[in-house]
C-alpha distance (Angstrom), angle and dihedral (degrees) to the residues before:
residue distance angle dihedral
X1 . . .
X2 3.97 . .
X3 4.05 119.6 .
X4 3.24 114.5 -136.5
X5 3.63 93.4 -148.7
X6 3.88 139.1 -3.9
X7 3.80 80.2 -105.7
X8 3.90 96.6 62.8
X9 4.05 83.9 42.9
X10 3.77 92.2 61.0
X11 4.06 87.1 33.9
X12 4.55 81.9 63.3
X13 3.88 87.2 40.9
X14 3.64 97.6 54.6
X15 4.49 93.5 41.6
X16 3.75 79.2 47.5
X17 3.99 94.5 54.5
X18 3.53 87.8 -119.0
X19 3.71 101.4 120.0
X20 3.64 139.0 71.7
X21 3.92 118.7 -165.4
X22 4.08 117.7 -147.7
X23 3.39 113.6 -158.3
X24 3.53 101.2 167.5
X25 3.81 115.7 87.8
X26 3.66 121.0 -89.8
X27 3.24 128.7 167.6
X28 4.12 135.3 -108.7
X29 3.86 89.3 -141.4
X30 3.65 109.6 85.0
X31 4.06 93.7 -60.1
X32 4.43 86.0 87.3
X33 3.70 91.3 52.4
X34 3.84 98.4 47.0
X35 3.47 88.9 53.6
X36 4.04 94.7 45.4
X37 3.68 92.7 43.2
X38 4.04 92.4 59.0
X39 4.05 92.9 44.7
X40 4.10 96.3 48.5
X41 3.82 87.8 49.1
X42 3.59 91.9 49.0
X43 3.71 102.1 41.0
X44 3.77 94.0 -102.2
X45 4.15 119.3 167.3
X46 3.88 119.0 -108.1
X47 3.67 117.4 -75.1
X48 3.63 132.1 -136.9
X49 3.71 119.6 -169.4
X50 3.67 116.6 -145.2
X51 3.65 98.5 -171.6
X52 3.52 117.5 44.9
X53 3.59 102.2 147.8
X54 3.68 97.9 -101.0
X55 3.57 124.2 67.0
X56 4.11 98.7 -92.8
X57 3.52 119.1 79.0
X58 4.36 117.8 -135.5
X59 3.76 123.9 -123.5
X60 4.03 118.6 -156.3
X61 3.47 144.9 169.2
X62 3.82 85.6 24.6
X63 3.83 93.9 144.2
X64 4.06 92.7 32.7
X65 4.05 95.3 118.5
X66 3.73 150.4 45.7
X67 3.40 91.2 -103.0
X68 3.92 105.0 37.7
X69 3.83 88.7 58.2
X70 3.44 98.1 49.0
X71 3.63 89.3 51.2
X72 3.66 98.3 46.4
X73 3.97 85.9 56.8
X74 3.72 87.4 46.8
X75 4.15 95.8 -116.1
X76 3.32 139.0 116.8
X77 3.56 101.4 -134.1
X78 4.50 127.4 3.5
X79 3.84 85.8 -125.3
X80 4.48 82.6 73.9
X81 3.55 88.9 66.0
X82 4.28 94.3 47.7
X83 3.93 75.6 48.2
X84 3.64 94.3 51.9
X85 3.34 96.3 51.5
X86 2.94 107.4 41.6
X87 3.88 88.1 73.1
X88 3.36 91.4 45.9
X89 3.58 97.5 62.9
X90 3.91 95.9 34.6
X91 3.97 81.2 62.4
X92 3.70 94.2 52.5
X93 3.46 108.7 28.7
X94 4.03 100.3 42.7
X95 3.96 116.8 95.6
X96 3.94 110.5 -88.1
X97 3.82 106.2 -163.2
X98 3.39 102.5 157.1
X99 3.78 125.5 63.8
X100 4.06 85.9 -131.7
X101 4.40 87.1 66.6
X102 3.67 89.5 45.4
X103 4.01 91.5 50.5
X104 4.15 85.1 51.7
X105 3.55 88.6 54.7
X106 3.60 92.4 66.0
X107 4.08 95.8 80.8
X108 4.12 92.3 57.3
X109 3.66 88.1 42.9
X110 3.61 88.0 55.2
X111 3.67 93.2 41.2
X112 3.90 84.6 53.0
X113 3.65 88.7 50.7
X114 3.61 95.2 55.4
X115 3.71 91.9 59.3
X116 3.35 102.4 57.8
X117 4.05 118.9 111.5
X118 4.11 114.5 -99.1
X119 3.20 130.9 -159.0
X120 3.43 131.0 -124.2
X121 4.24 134.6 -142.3
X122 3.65 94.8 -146.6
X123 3.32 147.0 50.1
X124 3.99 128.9 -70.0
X125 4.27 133.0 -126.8
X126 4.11 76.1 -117.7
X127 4.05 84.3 65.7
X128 3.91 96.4 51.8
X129 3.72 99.9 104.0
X130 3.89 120.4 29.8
X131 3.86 112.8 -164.8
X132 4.16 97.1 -124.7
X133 4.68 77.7 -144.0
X134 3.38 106.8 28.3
X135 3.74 98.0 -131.0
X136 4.43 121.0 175.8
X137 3.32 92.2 -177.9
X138 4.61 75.4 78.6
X139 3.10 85.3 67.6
X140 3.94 128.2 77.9
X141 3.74 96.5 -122.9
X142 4.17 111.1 168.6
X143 3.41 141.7 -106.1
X144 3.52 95.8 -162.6
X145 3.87 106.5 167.3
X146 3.95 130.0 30.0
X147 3.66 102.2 -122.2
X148 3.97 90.8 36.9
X149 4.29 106.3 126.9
X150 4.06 83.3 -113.1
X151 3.90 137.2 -76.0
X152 3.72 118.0 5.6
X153 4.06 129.3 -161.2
X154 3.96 89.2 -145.4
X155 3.89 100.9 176.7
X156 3.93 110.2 40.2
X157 4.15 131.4 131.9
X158 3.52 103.0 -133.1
X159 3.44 114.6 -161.6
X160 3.53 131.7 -147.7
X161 4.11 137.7 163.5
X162 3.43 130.9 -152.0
X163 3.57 120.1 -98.3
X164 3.98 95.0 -139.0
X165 3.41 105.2 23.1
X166 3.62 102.9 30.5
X167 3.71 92.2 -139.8
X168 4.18 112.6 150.6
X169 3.44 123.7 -124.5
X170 3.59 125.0 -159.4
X171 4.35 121.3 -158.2
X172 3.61 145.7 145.4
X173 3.63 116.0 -122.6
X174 3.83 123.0 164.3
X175 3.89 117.7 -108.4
X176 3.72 118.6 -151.1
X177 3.84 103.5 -155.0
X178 3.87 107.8 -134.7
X179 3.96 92.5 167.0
X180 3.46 152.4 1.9
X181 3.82 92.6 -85.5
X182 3.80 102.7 9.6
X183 4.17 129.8 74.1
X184 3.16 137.5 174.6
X185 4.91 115.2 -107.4
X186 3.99 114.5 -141.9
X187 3.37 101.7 -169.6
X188 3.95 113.3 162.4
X189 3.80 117.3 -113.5
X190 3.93 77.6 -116.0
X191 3.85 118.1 52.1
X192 3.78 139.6 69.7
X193 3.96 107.4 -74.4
X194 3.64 96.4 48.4
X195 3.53 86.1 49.7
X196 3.81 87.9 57.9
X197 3.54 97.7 45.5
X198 3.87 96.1 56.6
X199 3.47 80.4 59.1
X200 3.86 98.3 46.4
X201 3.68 78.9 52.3
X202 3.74 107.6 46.3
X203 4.44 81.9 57.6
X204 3.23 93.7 47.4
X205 4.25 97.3 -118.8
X206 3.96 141.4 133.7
X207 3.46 111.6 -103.5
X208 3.85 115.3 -131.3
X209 3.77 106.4 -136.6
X210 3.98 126.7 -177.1
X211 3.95 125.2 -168.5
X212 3.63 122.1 -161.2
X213 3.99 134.3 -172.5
X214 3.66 124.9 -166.8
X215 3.04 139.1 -17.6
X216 4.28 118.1 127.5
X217 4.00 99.7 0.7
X218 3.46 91.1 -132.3
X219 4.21 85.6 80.8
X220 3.51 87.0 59.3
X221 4.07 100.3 49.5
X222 4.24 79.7 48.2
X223 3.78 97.1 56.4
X224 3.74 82.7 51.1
X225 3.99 99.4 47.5
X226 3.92 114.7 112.5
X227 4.50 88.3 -132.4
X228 3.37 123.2 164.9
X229 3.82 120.3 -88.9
X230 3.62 111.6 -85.7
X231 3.84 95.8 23.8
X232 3.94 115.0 122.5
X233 4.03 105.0 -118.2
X234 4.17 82.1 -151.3
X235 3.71 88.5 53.5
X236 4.00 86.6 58.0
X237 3.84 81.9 41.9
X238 3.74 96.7 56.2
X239 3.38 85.8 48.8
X240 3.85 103.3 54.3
X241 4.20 84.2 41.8
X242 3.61 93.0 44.8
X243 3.67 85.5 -134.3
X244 3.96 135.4 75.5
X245 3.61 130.7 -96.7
X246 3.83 109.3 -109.8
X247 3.91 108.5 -137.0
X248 3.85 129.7 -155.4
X249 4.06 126.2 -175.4
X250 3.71 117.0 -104.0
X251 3.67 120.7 -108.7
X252 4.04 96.5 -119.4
X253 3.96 109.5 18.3
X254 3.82 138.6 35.0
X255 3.73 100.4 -98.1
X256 3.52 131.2 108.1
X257 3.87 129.4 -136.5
X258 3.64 133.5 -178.7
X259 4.13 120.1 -83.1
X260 3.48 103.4 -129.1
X261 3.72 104.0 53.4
X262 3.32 121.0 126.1
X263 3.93 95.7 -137.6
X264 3.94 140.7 28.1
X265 3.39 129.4 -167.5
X266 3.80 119.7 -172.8
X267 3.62 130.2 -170.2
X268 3.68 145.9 106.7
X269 3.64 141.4 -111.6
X270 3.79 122.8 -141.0
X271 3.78 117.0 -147.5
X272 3.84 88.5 -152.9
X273 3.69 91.7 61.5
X274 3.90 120.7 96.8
X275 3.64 119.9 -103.3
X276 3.31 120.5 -103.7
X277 3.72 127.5 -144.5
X278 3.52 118.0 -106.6
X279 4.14 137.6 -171.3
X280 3.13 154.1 -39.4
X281 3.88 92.8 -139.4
X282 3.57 125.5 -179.7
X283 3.36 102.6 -120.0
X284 4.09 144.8 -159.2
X285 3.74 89.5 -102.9
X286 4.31 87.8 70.2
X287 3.50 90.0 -115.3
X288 4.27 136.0 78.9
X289 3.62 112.8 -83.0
X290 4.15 92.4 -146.6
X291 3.86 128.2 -134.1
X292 3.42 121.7 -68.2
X293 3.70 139.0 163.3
X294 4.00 111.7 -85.7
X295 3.96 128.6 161.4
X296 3.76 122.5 -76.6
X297 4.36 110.2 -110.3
X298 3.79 114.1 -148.6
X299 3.42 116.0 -156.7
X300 4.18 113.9 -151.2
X301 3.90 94.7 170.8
X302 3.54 149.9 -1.4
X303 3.80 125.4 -162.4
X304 3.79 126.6 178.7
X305 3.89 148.4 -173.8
X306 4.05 113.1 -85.1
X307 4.01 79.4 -116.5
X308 3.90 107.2 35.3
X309 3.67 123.0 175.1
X310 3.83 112.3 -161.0
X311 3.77 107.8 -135.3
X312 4.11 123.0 -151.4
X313 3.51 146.4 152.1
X314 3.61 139.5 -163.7
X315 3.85 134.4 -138.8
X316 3.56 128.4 -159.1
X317 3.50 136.4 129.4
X318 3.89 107.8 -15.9
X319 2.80 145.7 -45.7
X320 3.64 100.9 36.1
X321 3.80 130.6 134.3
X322 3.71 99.2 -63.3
X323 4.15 87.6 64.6
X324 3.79 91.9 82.3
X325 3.90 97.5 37.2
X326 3.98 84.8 53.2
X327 3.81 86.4 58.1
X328 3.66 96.1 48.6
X329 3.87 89.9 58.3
X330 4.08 88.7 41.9
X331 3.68 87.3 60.2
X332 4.18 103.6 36.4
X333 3.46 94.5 42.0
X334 3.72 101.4 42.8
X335 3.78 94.1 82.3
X336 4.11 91.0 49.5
X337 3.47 86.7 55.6
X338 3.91 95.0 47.3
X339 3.63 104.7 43.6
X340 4.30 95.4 41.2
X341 4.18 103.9 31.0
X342 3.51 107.3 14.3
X343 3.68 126.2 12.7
X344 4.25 96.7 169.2
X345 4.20 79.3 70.4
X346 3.21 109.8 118.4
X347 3.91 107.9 174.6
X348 3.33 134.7 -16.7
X349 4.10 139.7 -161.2
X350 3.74 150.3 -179.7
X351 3.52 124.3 -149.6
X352 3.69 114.2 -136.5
X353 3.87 79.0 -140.1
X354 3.88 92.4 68.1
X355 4.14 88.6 47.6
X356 3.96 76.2 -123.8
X357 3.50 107.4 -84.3
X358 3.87 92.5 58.6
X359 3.47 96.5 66.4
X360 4.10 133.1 14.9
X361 3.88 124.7 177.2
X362 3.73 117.7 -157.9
X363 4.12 131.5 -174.2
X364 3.35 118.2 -158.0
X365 3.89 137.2 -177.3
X366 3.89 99.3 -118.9
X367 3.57 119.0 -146.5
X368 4.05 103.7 159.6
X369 3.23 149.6 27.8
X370 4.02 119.7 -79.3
X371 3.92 83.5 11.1
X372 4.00 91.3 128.7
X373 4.01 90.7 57.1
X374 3.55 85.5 46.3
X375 3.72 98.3 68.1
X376 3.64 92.5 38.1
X377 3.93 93.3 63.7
X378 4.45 86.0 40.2
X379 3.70 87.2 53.7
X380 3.43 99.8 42.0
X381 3.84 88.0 53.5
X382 3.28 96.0 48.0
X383 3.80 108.8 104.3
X384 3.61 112.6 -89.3
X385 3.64 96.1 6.8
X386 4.01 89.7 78.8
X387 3.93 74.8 83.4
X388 3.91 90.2 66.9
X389 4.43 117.9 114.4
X390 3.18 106.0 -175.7
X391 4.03 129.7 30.4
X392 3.71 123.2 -172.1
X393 4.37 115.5 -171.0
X394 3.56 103.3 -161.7
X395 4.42 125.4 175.8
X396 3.62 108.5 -100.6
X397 4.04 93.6 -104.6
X398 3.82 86.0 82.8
X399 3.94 124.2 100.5
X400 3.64 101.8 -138.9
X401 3.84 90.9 -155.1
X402 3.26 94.5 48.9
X403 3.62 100.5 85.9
X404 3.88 109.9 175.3
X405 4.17 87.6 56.5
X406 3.70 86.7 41.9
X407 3.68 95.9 56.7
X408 4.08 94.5 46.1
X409 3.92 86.0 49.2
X410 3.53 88.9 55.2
X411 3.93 90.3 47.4
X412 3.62 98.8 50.6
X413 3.71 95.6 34.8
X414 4.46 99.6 46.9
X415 4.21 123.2 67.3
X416 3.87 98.1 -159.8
X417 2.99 91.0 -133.7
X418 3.61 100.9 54.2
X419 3.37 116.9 34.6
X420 3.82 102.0 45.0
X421 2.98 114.0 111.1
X422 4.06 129.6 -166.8
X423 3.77 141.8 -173.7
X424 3.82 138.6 157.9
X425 4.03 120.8 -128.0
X426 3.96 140.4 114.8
X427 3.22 121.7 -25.7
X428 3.97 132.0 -178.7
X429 3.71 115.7 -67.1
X430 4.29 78.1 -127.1
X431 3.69 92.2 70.7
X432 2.98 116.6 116.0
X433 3.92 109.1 169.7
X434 4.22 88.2 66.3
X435 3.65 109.6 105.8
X436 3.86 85.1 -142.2
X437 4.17 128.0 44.7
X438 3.56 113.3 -92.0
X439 3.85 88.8 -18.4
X440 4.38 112.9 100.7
X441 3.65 137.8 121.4
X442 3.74 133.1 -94.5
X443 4.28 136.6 -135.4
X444 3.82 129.6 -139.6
X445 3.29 124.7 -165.9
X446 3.42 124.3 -161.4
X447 3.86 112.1 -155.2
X448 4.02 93.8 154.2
X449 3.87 116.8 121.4
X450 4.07 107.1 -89.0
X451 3.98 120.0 -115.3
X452 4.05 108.6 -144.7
X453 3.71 85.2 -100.9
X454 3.99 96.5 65.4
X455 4.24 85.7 46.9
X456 3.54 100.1 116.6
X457 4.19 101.8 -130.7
X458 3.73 118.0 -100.1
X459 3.68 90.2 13.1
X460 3.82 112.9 -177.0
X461 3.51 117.4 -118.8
X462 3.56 121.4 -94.7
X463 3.47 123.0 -88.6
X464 3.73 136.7 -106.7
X465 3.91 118.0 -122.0
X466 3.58 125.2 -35.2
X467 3.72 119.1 -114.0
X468 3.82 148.8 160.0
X469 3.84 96.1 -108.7
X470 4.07 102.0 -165.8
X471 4.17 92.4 31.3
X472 3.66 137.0 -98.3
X473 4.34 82.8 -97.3
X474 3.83 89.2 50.8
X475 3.69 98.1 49.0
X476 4.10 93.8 51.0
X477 3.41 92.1 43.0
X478 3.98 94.3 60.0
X479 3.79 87.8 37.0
X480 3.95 109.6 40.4
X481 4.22 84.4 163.7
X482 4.49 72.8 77.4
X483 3.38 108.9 88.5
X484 3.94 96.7 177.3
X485 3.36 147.0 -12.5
X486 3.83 140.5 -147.1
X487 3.47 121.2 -152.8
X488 3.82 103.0 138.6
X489 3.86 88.7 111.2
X490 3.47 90.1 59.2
X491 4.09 81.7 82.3
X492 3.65 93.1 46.2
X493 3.81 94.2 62.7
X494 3.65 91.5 -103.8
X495 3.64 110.8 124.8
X496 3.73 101.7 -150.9
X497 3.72 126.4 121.3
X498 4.16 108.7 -161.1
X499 4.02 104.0 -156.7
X500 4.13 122.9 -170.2
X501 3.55 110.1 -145.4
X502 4.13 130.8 -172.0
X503 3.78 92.9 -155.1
X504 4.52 108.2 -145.8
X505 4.06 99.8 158.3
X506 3.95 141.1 49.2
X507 4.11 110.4 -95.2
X508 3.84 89.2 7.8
X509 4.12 94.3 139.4
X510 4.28 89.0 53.3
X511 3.87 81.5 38.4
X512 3.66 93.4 55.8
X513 4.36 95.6 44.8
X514 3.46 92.0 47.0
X515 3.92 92.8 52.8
X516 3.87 86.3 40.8
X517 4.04 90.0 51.1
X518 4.16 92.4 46.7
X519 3.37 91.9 47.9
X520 3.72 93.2 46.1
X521 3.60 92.4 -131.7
X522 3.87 104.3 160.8
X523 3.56 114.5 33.3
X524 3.80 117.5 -147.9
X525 3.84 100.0 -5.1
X526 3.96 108.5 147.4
X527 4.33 90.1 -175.8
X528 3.67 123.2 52.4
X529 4.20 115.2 173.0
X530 3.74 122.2 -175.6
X531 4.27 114.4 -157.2
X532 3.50 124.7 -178.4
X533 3.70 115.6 -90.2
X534 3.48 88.0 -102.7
X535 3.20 102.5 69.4
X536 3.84 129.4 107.8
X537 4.11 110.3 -125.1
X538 3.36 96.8 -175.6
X539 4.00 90.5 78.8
X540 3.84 111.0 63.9
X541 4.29 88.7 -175.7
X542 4.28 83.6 57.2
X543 3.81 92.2 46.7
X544 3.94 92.0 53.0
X545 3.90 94.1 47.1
X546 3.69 94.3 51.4
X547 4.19 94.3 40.3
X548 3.81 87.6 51.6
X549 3.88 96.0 51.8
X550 3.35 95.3 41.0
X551 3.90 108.1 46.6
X552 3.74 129.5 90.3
X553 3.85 91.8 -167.2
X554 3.73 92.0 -156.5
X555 3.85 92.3 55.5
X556 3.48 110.1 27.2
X557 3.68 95.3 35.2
X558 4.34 108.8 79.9
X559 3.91 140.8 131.8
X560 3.78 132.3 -125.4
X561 3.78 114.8 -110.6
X562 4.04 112.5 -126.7
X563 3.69 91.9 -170.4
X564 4.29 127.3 -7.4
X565 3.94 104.0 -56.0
X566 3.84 95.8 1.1
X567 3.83 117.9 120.3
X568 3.91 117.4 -140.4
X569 3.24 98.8 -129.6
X570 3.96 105.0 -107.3
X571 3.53 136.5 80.0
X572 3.94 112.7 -121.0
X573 3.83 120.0 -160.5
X574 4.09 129.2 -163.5
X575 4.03 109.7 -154.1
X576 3.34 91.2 150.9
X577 3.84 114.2 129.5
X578 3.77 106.8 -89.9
X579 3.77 122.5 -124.3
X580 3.96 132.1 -179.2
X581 4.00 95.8 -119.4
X582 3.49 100.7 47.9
X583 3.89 105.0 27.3
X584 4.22 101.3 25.9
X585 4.38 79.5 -117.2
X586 3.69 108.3 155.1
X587 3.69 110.7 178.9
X588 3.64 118.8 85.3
X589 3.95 108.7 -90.7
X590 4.11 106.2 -136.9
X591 3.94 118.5 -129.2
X592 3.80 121.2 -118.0
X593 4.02 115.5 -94.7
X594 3.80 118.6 -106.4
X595 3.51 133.3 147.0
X596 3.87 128.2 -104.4
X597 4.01 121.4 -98.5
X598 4.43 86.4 -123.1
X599 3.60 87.1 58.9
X600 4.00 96.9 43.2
X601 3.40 87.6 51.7
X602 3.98 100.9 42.5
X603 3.86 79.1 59.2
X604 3.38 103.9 46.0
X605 3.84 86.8 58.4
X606 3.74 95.2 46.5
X607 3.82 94.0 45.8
X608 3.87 101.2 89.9
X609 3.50 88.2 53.1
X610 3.87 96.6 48.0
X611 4.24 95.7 74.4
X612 3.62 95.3 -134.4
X613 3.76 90.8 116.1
X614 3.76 130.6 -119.3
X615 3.75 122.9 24.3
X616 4.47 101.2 -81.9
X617 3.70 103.0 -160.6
X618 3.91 121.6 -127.7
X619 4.09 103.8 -93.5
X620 3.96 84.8 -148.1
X621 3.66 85.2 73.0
X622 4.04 88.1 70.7
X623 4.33 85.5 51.6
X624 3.19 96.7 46.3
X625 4.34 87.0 105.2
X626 3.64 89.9 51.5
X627 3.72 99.8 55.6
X628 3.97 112.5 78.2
X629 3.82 103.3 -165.6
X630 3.63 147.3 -3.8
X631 3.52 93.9 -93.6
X632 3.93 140.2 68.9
X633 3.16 97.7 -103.1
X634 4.11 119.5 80.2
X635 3.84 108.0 -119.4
């Protein structure tokens, strides 16, 4: 159903039990976050702050379940939407050779029709009060982490039009607030508004730019949906509503921005200007996206609802918020992607663990030969997929979700040697394990069940169980740099070794396999992973986050020779954190995101008088080993 407002939103969160009001005062610098961050990872309600020290109160973790998404896009479960359109596209997309089928198209054209955004000759409740100085420091905006560059806007729909065309584009970019009318514009080298302001730039003009926050949260899921270029994000929004978008005129530029939102920010941003340099920002990845040079945002007014709620979120190590909006574009997109790139598809996830474009697992119904590679090179053309790390093709037998099965499929079902996969291409501007920005290299994995002609020739035959053959005590004592070892899966038909190392030396990692492959150490293993020694192997979701952020596959993925142009049989893969005296890595490698002792504390003392219940420590606390320094920068 629509909302009317971010008010009657919260109004269906709170009859739903899905709300927790805070009327004591907490902060917007870093003392909101702590106390989001331990309610999302403990399956805490949404929170609205009431006293914020300014006179709008903060709503977060509104998306942060199963059920809070599903009632923000007014369902009752993300499969209605798969459901939805499927019979959309069936109508459109299936042959119409009479002139009777074309007739019986007319009702979903209509229906179509009818969600399309209008625009309105007057102006909207978003236009009700007009800030005589337009002035964001009014506004609650976060602090979220400690070494972030300052304040952040972390949930608005930026708006931007083509210069030439004069198509809108719709996306969420974070906004570090550097003054009361000036911020900071993230947009990625690859999406729609940087697009637009090269060509702003290449004809020499100011670019009118509006931000909006709140209002129904299906705008917000839109600015975050991965469309194709040229698609209206409030077209896809009039279609999860089942209602357009009413528009209204801004105040001070061109552009047009829904009526019912609870904030607008107008301004421009002029290509000519100097950069300015924006962040750190503790980002979805887990770790500090560092500063970087980004356009300047200048703000020339802000209007409001009489009764505007400020909306945010935070990201940080997962899961956070984003988690459940991830899932909602897993499941309404996964049909798209079936019916127009890659029908054989026949699910398709994204672990929160992979912060979704780490790590994507596919299952397809495989009818030929080399089909598996196929739909890794479809995906990872297909718009924002090119973002994707790691790819894994499984049979359709295989619960994607259920991980433990998924990863002994994938052990029984891949030679290392094989059935890897690698390629270079773009990668997210968030990556840090590249060697180069936004430039890195990709890893399929082919877990499908082989035809005879994907058999390599001669093939060996397959091994008997997988073991450490000297003992995990034997193998740290000849390599104290080991700090532990994880074999335990070993026995659960997963052939993965997990190895802690404290890295000294240049090549030590390939030094350490190939000493572990002469001295026949592990027998049978097809997956060896080296961590850094501070990492916690007890948590197999931990392990994954870290690996994904931190591999290149193409260079810290390689096998052991046995003899000149003959593979060991095992795959052997360097997440370690990256440095330039051991590893020739030259960028700066970010630090992982926890929160500060003060504001722990300052927390823990407030906490009894918060009315969330008992005392939910800070999950940072549990982090604390991984992150090196105070700063954003890994030490």
């Amino acid at each position: 159903m629509p909302f009317k407002s971010l008010s009657q939103f919260i109004s269906i969160l709170e009859s739903n039990g899905e709300l927790d009001r805070i009327r004591e005062f907490v902060s917007p610098h870093l003392e909101i976050t702590e106390i989001a961050d331990r309610m999302v990872k403990n399956g805490g309600k949404a929170l609205l702050f009431e006293n914020t020290g300014t006179e709008f109160p903060l709503l977060i973790n509104s998306f942060a379940s199963d059920r809070r998404i599903c009632l923000a896009l007014g369902v009752n479960n993300l499969q209605d939407f798969e459901n939805d359109l499927v019979k959309l596209m069936k109508e459109f997309l299936g042959p119409k050779a009479r002139f009777i089928d074309k007739l019986k198209m007319l009702p979903a054209l209509k229906e179509v029709a009818s969600w399309m955004p209008k625009s309105l000759n007057r102006r909207g409740i978003c236009q009700e009060v007009v800030m005589k100085n337009p002035d964001l420091t009014k506004l609650p905006v976060l602090t979220c982490w400690p070494a972030d560059g300052g304040p952040f806007i972390t949930l608005p729909g930026v708006h931007t039009k083509d210069a030439v065309t004069g198509i809108r584009n719709l996306g969420m970019y974070r906004m570090q607030v550097f003054s009361p009318d000036m911020t900071g514009m993230h947009w990625h080298l690859h999406k729609g508004s940087a697009s637009h302001y090269h060509k702003y730039q290449s004809i020499g003009k100011q670019m009118p730019v509006t931000v909006t926050l709140g209002g129904d949260p299906v705008y917000t899921y839109a600015a975050t949906a991965p469309l194709p270029e040229n698609l209206d994000e409030y077209l896809l929004a009039g279609f999860l509503r089942k209602k357009r978008v009413e528009m209204v005129k801004c105040l001070t530029n061109e552009l047009e921005v829904p009526a019912d939102v609870d904030f607008v920010i107008e301004g421009y941003v002029d290509p000519a200007e100097e950069l300015i340099l924006e962040g750190p920002f503790g980002d979805h990845t887990g770790f500090y996206s560092l500063a970087d040079y980004f356009p300047r945002f200048h703000v020339t007014c802000i209007t409001h609802q009489k009764n505007a709620i400020y909306p945010a979120t935070i990201v940080g190590i997962p899961p956070q918020e984003d988690k459940w909006i991830g899932k909602a574009t897993e499941r309404i997109f996964l049909m798209p992607i079936r019916m127009t790139v890659a029908p054989e598809i026949i699910d398709m996830h994204m672990p929160v663990e992979g912060v979704f474009h780490n790590i994507t697992l596919v299952s397809i119904k495989k009818e030929y030969p080399g089909q598996a590679i196929k739909i890794m090179n479809s995906l990872w053309g297909a718009g924002q997929m090119m973002f994707n790390k790691i790819m894994a093709v499984t049979d359709p037998g295989v619960k994607l979700t259920d991980y433990r099965a998924l990863v002994r499929y994938i052990s029984e079902n891949v030679d290392p040697v094989t059935d890897i996969h690698f390629l270079r291409g773009p990668v997210d501007i968030l990556d840090h394990a590249s060697s180069r920005y936004a430039y890195g290299s990709k890893m399929g994995i082919d877990a499908t069940t082989k035809l005879p002609q994907e058999l390599p020739t001669n093939a060996p035959p397959s091994p008997a169980g997988a073991g450490a053959g000297g003992g995990v005590s034997t193998i740290r004592n000849l390599f104290p740099e080991i700090k532990d070892i994880r074999t335990d899966l070993l026995m659960q038909d997963i052939s993965l070794v997990i190895i802690a190392v404290k890295k000294s030396k240049k090549q030590h990692i390939r030094q350490i396999a190939s000493d572990l492959v002469t001295k026949e150490l592990f027998v049978n293993v097809k997956f060896i992973l080296f961590v850094d020694d501070n990492c916690d192997l007890a948590s197999l979701s931990r392990i994954v986050w870290i690996s994904a952020n931190n591999l290149d596959p193409v260079r810290d993925c390689f096998y052991i020779e046995n003899a000149p142009g003959v593979k060991h049989p095992a795959l052997f893969m360097d997440a370690t954190s990256k440095k330039p005296d051991f590893d020739d890595f030259h960028r700066d490698w970010p630090n992982v995101i926890v929160m500060d002792d003060e504001t722990i504390d300052s927390i823990d003392e407030k906490w009894p008088r918060l009315g969330l219940g008992p005392l939910v420590l800070s999950p940072s606390i549990g982090y604390k080993s991984l992150n090196t320094n105070t700063g954003a920068i890994s030490k």
